[in-house]
NUKOL-244673 format. One record per residue: residue number from 1; residue in three letters; x, y, z of N, C-alpha, C, CB in turn. Coordinates in Angstrom, 3 decimals, always signed. Atoms other than C-alpha are relative to their C-alpha. Glycine has a CB too. Example, Ala and Ser with C-alpha at 12.3 -4.5 7.8 and 13.67 -1.06 7.14 Angstrom:
<recs>
- 1, ALA, +0.890, -1.190, +0.000, +12.300, -4.500, +7.800, +0.900, +1.200, +0.000, -0.992, +0.027, +1.246
- 2, SER, -0.820, -1.190, -0.060, +13.670, -1.060, +7.140, -0.770, +1.090, +0.730, +0.414, +0.462, -1.415
</recs>
This chain:
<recs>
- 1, UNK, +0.007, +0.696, -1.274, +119.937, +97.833, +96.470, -1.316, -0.745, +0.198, +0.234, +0.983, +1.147
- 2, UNK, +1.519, +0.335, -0.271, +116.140, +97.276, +97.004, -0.979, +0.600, -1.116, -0.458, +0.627, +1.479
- 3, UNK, +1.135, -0.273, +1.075, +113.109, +96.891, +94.799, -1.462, +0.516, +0.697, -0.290, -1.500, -0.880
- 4, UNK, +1.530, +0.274, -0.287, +109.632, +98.121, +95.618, -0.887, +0.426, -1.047, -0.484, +0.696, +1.249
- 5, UNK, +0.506, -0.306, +1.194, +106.854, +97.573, +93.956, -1.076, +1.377, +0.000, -0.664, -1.320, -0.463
- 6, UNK, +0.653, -1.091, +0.323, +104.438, +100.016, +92.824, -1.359, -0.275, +0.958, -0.193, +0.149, -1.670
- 7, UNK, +1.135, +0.188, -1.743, +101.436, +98.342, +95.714, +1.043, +0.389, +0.890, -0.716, -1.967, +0.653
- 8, UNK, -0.570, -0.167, -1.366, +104.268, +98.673, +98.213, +0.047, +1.404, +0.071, +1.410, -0.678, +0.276
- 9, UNK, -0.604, -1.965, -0.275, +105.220, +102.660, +97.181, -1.798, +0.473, +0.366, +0.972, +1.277, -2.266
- 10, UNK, +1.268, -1.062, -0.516, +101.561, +103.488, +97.622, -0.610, -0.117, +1.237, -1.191, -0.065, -0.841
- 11, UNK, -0.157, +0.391, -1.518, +101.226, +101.754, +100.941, +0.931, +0.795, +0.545, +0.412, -1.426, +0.284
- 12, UNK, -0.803, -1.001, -0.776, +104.265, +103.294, +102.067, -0.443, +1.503, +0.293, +1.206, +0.094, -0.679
- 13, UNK, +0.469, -1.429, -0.168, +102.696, +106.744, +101.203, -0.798, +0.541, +0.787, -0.436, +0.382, -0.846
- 14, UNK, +1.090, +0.593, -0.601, +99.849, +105.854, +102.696, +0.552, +0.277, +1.864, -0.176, -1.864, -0.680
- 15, UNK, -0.407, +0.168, -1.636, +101.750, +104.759, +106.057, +0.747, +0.431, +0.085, +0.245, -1.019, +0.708
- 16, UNK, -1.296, -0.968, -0.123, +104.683, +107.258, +105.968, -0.495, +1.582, -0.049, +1.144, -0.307, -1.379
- 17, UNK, +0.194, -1.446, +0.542, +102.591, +110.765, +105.605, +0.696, +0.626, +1.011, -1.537, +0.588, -0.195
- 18, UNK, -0.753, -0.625, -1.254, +103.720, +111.901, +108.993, +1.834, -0.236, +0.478, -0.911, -0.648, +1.226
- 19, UNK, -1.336, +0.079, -0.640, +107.058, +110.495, +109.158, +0.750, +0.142, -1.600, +0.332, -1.648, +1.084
- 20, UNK, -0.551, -0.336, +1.012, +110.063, +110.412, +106.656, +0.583, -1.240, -0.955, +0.916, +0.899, +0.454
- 21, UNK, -0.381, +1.040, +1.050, +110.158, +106.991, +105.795, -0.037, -1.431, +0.977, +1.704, +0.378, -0.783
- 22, UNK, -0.359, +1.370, -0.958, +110.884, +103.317, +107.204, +1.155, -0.410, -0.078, -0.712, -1.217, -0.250
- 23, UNK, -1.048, +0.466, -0.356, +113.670, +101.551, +108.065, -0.130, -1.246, +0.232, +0.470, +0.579, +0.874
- 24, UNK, +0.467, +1.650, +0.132, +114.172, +97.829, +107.344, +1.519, -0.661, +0.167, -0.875, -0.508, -1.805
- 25, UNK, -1.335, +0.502, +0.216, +117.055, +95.224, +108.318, -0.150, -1.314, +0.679, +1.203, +0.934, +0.577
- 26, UNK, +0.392, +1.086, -0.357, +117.368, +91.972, +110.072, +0.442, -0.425, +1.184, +0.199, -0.749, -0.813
- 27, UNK, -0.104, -0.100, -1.564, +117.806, +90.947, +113.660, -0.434, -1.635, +0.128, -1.205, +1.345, +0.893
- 28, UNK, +0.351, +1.531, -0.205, +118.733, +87.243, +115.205, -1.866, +0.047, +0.431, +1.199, -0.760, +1.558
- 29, UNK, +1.527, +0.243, -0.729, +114.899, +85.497, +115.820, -0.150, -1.199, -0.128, -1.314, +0.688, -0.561
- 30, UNK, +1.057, +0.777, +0.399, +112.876, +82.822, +115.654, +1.210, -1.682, +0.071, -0.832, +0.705, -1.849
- 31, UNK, -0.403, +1.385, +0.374, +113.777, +78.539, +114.875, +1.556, +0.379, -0.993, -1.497, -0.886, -1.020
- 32, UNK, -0.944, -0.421, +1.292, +115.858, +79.751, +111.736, +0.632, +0.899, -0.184, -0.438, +0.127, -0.975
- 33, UNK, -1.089, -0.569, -0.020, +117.953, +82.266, +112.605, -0.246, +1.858, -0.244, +0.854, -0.833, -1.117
- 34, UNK, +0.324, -1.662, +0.295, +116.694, +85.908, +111.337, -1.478, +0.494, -0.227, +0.750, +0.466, -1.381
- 35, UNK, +1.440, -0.844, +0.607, +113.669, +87.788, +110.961, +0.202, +1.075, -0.060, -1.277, +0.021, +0.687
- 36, UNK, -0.277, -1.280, +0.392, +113.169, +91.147, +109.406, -0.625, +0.915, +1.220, -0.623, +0.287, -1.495
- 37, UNK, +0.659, -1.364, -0.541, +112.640, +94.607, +110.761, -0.731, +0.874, -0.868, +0.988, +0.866, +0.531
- 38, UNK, +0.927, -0.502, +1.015, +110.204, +96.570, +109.376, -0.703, +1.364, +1.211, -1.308, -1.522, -0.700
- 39, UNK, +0.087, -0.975, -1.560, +109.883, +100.141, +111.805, -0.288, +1.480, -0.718, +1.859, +0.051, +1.186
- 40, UNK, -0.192, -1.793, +0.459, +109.250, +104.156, +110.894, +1.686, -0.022, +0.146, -0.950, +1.497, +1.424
- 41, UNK, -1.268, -0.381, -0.064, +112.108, +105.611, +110.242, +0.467, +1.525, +1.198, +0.258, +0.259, -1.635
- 42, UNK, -0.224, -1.311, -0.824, +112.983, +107.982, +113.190, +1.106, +0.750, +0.427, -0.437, -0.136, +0.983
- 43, UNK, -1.164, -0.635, +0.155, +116.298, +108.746, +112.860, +1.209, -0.828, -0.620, +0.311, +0.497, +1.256
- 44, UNK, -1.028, +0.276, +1.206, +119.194, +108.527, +110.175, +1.401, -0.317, +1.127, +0.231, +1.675, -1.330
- 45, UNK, -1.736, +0.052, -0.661, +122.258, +107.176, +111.596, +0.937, -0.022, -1.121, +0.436, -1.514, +0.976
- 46, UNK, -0.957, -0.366, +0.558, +125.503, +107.773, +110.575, +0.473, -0.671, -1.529, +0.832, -0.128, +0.985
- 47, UNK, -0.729, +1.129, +0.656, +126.528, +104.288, +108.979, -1.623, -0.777, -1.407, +0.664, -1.440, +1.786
- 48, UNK, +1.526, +0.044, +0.590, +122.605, +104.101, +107.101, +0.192, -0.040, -1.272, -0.989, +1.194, +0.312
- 49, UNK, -0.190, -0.069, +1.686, +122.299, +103.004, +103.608, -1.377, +0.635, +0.030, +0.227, -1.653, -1.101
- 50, UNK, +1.795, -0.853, +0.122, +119.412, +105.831, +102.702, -0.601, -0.612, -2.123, +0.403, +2.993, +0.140
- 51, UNK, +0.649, +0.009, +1.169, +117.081, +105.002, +99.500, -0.930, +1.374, -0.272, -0.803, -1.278, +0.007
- 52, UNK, +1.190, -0.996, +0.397, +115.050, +108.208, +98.160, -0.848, -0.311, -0.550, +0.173, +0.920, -0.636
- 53, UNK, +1.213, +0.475, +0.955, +111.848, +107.384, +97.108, -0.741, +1.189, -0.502, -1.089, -0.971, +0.774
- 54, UNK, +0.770, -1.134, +0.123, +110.938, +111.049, +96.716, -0.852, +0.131, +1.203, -0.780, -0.025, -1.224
- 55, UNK, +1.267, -0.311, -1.589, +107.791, +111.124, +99.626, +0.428, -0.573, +1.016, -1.666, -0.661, +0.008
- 56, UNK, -0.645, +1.022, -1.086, +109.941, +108.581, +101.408, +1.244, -0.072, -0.066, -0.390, -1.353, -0.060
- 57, UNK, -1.512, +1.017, +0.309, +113.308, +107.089, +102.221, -0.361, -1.306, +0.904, +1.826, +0.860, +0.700
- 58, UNK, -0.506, +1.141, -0.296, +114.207, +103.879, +102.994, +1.287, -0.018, +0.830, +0.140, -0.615, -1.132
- 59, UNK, -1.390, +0.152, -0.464, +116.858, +103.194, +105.290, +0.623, -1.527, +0.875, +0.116, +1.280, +0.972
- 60, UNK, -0.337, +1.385, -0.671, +118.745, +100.141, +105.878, +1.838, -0.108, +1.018, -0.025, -1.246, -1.631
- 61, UNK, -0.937, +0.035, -0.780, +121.246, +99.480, +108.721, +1.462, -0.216, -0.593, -0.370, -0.892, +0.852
- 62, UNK, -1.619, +0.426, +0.832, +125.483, +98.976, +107.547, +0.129, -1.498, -0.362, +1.485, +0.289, +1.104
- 63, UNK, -0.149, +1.504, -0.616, +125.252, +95.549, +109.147, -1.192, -1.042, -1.249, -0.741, +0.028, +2.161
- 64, UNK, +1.459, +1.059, +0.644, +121.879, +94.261, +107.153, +0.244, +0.242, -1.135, -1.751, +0.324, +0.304
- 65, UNK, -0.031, -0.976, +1.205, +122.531, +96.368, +103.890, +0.774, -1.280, -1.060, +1.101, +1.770, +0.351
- 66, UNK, -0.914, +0.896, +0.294, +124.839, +93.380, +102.557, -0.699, -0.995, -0.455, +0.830, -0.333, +0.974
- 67, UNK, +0.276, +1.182, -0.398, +122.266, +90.695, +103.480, -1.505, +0.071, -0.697, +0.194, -0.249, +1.650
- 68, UNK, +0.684, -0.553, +0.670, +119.154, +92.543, +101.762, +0.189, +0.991, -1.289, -0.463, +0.367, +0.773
- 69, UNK, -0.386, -0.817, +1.455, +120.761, +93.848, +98.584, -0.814, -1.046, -1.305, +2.167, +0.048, -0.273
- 70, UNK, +0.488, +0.369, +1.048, +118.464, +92.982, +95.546, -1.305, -0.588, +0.811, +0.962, -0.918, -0.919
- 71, UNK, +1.428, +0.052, -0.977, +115.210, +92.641, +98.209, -1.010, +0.443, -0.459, -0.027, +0.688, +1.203
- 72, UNK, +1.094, -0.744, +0.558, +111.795, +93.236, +96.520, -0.797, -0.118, +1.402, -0.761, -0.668, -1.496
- 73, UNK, +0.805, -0.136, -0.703, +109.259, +94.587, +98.754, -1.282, +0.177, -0.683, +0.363, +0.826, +0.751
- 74, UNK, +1.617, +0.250, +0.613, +105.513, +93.730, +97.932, -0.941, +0.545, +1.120, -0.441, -1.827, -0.302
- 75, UNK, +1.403, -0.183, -1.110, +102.425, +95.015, +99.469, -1.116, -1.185, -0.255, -0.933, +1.674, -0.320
- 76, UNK, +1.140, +0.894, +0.419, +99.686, +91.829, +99.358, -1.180, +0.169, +0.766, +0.349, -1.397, +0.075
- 77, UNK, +1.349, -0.195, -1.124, +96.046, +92.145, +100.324, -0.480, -1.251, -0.457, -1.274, +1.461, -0.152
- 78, UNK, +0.606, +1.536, +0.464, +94.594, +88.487, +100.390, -1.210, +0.109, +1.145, +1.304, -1.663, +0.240
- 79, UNK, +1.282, -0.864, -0.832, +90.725, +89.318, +101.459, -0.011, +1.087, +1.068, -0.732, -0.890, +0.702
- 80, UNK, -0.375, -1.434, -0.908, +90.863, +91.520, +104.508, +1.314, +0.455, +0.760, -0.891, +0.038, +1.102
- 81, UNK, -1.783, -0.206, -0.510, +94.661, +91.276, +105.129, +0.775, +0.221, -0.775, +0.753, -1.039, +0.573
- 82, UNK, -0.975, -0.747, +0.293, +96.906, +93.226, +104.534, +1.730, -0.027, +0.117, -0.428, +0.803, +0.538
- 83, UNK, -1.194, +0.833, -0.549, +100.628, +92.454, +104.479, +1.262, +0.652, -1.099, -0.328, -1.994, -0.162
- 84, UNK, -1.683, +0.332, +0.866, +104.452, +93.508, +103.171, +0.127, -0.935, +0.022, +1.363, +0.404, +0.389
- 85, UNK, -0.614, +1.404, +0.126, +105.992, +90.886, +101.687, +1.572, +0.260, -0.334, -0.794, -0.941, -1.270
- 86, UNK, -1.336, -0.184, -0.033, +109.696, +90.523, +101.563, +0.426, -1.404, -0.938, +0.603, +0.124, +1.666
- 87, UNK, -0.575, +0.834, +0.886, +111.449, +88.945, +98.528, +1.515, -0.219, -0.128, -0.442, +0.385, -1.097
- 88, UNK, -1.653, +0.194, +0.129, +114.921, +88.259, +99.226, +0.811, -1.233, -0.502, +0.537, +0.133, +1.295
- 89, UNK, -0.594, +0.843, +0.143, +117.412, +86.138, +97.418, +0.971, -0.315, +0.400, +0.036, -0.090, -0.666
- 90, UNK, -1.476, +0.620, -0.541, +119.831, +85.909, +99.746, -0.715, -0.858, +1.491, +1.496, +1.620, +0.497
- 91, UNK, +0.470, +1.481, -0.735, +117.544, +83.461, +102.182, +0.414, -1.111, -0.296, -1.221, -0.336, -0.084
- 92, UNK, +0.326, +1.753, -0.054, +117.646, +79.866, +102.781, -1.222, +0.124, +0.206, +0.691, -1.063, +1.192
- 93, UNK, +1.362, +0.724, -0.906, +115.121, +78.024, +104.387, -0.448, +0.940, +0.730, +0.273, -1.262, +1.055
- 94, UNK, +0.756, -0.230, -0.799, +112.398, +79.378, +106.276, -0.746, -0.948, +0.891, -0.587, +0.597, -0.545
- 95, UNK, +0.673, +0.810, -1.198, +110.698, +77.784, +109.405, -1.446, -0.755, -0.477, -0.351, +1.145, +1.324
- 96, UNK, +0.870, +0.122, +0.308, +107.260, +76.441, +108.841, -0.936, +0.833, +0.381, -0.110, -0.881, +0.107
- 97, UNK, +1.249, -0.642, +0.164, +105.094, +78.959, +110.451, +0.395, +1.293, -1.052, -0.653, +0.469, +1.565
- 98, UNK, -0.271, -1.156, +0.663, +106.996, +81.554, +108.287, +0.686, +1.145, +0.421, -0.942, +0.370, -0.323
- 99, UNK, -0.671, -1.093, -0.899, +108.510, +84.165, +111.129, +1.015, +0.311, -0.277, +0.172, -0.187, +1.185
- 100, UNK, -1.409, +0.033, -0.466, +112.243, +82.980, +110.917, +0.097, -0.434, -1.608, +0.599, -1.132, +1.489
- 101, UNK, -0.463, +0.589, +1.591, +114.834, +82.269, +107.619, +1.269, -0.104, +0.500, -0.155, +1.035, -1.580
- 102, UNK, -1.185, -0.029, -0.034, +118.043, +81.409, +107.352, +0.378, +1.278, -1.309, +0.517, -1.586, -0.149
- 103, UNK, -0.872, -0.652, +0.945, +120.692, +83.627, +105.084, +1.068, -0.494, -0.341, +0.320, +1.054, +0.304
- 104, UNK, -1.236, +0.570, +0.452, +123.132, +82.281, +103.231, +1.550, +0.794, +0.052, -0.328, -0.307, -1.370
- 105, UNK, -1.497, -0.494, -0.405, +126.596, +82.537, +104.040, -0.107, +0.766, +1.879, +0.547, +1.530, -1.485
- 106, UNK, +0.448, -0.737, -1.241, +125.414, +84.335, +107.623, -0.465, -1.093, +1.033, -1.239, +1.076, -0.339
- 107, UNK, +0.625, +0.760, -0.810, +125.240, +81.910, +110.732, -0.678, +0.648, +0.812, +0.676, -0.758, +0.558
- 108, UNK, +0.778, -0.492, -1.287, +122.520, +82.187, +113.546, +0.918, +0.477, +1.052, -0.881, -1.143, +0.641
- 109, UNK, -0.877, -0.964, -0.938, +123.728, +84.672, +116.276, +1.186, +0.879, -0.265, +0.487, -0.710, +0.892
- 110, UNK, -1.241, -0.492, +0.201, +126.652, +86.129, +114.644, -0.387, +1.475, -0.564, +0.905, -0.972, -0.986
- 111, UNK, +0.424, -0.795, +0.485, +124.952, +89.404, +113.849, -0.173, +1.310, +1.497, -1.212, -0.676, -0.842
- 112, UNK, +0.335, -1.119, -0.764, +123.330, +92.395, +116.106, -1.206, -0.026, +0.289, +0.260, +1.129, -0.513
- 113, UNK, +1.418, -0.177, -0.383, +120.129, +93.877, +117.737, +0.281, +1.697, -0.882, -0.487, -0.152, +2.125
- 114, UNK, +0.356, -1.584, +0.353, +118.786, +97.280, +115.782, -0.626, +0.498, +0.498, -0.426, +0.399, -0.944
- 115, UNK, +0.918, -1.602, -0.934, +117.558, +100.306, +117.747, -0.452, +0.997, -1.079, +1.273, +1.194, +1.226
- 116, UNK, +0.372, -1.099, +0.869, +115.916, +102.678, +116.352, +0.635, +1.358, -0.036, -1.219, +0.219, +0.227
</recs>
């Protein structure tokens, strides 16, 4: 389903000691239609695609799970910033400041809001 790399798993470890993981999916936003979620993971719902990472899971919503399949997650530090990066090939276009993307095959609004 999802790739991460080996900066992102040690970040995660890093920012997951207290909890049991994060939870990532995508939610209308922005000019272009979607932006990601990126949240602790604080509770497993029913319909949850779970990833085991061993120290972590991953968990991605029913609805998003479709739309982020084959998603690398990067950790980048470019001088004093710090940053996931999200590699998905199921984007279009992105906006110019970077916030918002389209998804192919997936129009703007036709989706959900995720709760935690």
């Amino acid at each position: 389903m999802i790739e991460i790399t080996d900066r992102a798993i040690e970040a995660l470890l890093e920012k997951t000691k207290s909890k049991e993981g994060v939870r990532i999916g995508i939610q209308p936003a922005g000019c272009n239609g979607w932006k990601y979620v990126f949240d602790y993971l604080y509770q497993i719902q029913e319909d949850d695609v779970i990833s085991d990472f061993g120290k972590f899971k991953v968990a991605i919503d029913s609805l998003s799970a479709p739309h982020l399949n084959g998603l690398a997650l990067d950790y980048i530090t470019e001088g004093l910033n710090s940053r996931f990066d999200f590699v998905n090939p199921n984007t279009g276009a992105t906006c110019g400041c970077g916030e918002s993307f389209t998804i192919n095959g997936l129009e703007n609004g036709n989706f959900f809001s995720i709760s935690r």
